[in-house]
KOLMARVEX-235066 format. One record per residue: x, y, z of N, C-alpha, C in turn. Coordinates in Angstrom, 3 decimals. Layout:
N
       n.c1       n.c2       n.c3      ca.c1      ca.c2      ca.c3       c.c1       c.c2       c.c3
          X          Y          Z          X          Y          Z          X          Y          Z
...
***
This chain:
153
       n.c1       n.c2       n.c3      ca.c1      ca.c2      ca.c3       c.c1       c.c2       c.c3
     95.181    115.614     40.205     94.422    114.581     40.898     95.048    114.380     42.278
     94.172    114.550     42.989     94.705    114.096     44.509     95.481    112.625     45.109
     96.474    112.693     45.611     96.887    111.028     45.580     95.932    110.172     46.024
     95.394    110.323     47.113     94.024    109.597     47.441     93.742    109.081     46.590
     92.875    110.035     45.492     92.015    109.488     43.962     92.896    107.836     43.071
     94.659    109.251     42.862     95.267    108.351     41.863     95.655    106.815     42.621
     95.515    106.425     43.609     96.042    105.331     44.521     94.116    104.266     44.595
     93.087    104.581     44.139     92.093    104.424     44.061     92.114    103.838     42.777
     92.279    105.095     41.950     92.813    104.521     40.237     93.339    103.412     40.353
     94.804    103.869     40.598     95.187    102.259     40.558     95.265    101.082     41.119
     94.776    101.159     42.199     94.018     99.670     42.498     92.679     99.299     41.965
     92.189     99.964     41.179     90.801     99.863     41.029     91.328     99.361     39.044
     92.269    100.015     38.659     92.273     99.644     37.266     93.537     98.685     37.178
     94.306     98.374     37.884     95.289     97.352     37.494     94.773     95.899     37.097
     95.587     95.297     36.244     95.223     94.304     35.755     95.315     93.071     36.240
     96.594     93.111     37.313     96.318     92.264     38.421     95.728     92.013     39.190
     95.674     90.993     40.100     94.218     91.119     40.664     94.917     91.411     42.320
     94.019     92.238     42.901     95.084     93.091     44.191     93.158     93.172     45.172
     94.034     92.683     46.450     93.125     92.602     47.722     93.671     92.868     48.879
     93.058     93.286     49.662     93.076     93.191     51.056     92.607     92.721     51.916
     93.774     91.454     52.838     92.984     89.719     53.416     93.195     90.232     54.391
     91.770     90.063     55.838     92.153     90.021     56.907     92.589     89.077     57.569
     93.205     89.050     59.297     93.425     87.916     59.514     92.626     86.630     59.881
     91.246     87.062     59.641     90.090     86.080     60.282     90.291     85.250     58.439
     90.690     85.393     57.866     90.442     84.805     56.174     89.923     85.301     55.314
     89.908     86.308     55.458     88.324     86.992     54.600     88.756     88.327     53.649
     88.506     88.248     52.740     88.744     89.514     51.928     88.425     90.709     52.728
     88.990     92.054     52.541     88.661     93.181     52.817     88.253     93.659     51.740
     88.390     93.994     50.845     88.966     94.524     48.961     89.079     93.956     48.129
     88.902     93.900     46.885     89.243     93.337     45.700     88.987     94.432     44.660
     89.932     94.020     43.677     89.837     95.152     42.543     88.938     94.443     41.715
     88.436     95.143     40.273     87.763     94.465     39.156     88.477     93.317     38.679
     89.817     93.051     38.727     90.502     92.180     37.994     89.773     90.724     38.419
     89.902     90.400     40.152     89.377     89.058     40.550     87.851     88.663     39.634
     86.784     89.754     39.465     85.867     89.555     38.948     85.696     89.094     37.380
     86.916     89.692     36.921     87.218     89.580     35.062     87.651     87.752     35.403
     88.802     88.102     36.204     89.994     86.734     36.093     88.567     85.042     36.652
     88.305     85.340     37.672     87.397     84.331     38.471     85.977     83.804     37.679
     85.296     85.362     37.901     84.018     85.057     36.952     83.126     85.542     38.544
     83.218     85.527     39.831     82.456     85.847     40.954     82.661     86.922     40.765
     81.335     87.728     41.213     81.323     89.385     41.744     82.293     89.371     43.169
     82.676     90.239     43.240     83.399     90.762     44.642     82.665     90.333     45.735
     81.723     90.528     45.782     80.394     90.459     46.754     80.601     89.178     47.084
     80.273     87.594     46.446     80.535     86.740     46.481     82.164     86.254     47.268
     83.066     86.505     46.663     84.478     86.563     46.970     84.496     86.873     48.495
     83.799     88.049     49.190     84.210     88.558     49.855     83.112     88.144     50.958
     82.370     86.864     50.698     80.922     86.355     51.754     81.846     84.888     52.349
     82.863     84.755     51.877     83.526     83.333     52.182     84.812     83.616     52.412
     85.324     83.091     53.447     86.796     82.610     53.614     87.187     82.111     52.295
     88.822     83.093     52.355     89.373     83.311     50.597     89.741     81.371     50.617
     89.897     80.733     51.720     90.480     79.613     51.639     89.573     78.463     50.755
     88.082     79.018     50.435     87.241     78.195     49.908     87.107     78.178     48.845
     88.009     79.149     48.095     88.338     79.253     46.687     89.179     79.100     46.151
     90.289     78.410     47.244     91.416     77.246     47.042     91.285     75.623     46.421
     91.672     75.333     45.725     91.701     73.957     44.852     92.411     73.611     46.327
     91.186     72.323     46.347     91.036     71.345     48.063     92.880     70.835     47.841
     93.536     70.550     46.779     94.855     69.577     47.005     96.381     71.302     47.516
     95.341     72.589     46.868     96.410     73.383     47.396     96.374     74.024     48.866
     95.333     73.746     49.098     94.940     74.336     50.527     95.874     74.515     52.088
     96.766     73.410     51.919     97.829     73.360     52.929     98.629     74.322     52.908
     99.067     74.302     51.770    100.087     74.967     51.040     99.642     76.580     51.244
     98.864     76.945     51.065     98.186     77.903     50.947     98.131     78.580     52.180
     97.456     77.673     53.166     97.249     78.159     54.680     98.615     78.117     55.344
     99.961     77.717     55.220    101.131     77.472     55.371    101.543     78.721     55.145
    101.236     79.381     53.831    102.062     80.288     53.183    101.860     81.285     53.988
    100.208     81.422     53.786     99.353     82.572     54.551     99.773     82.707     56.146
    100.034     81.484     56.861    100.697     81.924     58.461    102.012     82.672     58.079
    102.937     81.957     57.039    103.915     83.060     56.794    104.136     84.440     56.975
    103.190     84.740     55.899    102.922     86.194     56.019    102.251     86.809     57.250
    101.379     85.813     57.580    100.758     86.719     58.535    101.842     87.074     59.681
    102.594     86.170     60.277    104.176     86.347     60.918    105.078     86.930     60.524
    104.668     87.660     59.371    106.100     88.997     58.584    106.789     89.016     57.613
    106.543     87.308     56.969    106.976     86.909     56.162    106.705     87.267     54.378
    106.954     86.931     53.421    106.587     87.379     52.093    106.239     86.178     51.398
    105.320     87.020     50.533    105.410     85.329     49.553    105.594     85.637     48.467
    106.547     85.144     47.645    107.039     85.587     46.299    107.002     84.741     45.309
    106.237     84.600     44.450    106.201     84.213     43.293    105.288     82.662     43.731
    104.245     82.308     44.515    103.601     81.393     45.092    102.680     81.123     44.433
    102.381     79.839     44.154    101.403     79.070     43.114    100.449     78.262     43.719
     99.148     78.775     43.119     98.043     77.975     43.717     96.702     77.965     42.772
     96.327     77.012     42.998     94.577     76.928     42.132     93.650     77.702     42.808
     92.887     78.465     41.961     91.747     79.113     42.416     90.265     79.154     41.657
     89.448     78.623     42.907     88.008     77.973     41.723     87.582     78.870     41.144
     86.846     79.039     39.803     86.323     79.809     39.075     84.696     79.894     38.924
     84.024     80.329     38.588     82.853     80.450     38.401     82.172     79.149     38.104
     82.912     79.121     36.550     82.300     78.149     35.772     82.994     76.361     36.386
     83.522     76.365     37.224     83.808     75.016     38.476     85.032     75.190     37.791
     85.886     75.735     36.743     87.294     75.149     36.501     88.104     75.738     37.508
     89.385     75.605     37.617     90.563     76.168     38.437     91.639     76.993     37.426
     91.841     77.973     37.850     93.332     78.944     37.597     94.268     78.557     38.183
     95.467     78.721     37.508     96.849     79.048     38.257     97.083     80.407     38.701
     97.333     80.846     39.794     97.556     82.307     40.090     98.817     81.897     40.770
     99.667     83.215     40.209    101.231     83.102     40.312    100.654     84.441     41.690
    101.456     84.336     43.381    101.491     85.523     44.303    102.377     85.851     44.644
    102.138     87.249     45.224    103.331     87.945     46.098    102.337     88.692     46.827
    103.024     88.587     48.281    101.883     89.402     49.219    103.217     89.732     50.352
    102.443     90.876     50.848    103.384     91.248     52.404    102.355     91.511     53.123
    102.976     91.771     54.561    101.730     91.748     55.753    102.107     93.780     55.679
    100.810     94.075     56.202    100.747     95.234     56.555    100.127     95.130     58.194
    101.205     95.229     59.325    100.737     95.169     60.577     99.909     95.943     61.103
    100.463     97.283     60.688     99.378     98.859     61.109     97.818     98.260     61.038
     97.453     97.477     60.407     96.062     97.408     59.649     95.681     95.886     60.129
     96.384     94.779     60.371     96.377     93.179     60.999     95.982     92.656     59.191
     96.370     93.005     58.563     96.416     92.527     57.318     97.341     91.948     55.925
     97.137     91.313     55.407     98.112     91.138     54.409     97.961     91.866     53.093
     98.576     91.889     51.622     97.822     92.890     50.786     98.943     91.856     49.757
     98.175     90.999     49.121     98.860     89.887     48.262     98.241     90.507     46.722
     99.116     90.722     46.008     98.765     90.744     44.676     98.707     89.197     43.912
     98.136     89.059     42.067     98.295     88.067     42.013     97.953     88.120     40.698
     98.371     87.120     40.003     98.001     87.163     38.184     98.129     85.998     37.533
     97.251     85.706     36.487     96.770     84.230     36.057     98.496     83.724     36.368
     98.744     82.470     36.236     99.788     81.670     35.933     99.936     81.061     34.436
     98.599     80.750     34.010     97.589     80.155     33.006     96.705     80.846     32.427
     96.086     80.457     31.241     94.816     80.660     31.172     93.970     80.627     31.348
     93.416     79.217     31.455     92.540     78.337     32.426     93.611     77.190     32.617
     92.321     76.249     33.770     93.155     74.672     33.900     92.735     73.763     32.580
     92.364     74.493     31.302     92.065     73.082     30.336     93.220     73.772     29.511
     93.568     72.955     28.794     94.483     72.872     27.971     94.305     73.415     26.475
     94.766     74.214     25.758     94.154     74.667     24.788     94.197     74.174     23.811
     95.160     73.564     23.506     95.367     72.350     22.502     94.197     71.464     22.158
     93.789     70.613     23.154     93.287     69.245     23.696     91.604     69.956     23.812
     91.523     71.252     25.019     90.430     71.441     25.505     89.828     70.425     26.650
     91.210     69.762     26.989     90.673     68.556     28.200     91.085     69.309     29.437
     90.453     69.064     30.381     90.892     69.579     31.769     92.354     68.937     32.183
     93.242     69.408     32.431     93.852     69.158     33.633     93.947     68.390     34.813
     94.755     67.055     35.210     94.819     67.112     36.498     95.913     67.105     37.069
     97.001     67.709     36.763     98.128     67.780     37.434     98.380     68.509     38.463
     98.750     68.294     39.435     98.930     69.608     41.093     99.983     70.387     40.405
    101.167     70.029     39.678    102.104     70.636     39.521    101.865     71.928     38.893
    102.539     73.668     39.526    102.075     74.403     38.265    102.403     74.364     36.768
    101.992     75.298     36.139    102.263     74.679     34.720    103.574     74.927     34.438
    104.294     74.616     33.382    105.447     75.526     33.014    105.169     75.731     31.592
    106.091     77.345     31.461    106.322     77.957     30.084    106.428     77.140     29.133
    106.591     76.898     27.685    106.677     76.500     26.595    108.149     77.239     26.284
    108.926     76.863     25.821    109.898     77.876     25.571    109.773     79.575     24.545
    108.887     79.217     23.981    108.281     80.369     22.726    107.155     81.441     23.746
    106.482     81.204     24.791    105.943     81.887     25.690    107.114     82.440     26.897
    108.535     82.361     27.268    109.051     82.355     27.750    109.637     83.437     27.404
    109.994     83.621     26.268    110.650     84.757     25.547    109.418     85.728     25.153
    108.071     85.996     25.779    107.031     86.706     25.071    106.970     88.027     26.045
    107.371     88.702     25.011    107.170     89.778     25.937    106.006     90.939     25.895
    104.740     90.158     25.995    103.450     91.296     26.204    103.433     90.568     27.930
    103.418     91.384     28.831    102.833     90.952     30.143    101.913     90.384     29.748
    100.740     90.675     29.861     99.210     89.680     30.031     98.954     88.278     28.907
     99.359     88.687     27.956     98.936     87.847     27.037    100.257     86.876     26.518
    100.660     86.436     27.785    101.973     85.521     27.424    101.725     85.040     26.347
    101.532     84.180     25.573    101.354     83.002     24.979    100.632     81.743     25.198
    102.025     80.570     24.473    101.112     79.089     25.116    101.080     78.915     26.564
    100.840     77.569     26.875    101.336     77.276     28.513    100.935     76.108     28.485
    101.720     74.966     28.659    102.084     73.145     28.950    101.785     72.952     30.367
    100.747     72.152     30.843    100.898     71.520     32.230    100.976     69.904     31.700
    102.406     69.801     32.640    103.241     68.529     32.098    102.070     67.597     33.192
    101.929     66.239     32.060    100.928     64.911     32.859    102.041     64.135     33.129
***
């Protein structure tokens, strides 16, 4: 397989969800994952500034981070809400670097959570804080399918 192809592959089949933001705000790319994880087609995702699919209380934070990077900076392990289809919010745990050659950034990213309701309860969420581990999800070692997950009220 030509690297071209296999570098296609795997952005196209990873389970994370992996894009390419320009600097006007706007998606370049998205893999299938945003579409599984979100519930929007790409198409959608990619008709709006990514900032509008920021939970309104993370948005500072967000656009803060994002000048970061866009200035050279990294973002490692960065937590933010992201609206979903069905109106709830995700936690998405990021890491992104700027790619200058291109005036772009290329942030990967993967639930934090499951959803923002609670699985226990089935009540929504309103805490800004991200969630934290349970101690028994902490020690779980399947990547995707951590376990529980507590967002402390």
């Amino acid at each position: 397989m030509p690297p071209f192809e296999l570098e296609e592959r795997f952005f196209d089949l990873s389970i994370d969800m992996l894009c390419v933001l320009d600097f006007s705000g706007y998606f370049r790319r998205l893999n299938r994952a945003w579409e599984t994880t979100l519930g929007f087609t790409t198409q959608e995702l990619m008709a709006k500034p990514f900032i509008e699919f920021v939970h309104p209380d993370d948005r500072d934070r967000t656009s803060n981070q994002n000048r970061d990077v866009r200035g050279g900076g990294q973002a490692l392990s960065f937590e933010n809400r992201y609206l979903c289809r069905d109106g709830s919010h995700r936690w998405l745990l990021w890491n992104a670097t700027l790619d200058g050659r291109s005036r772009a950034s290329c942030p990967s990213a993967r639930t934090a959570n499951a959803c923002a309701t609670t699985r226990t309860t089935g009540t929504r969420s309103t805490s800004t804080s991200p969630p934290t581990l349970t101690r028994a999800s902490r020690t779980a070692s399947v990547p995707r399918a951590i376990g529980t997950w507590s967002n402390p009220s």
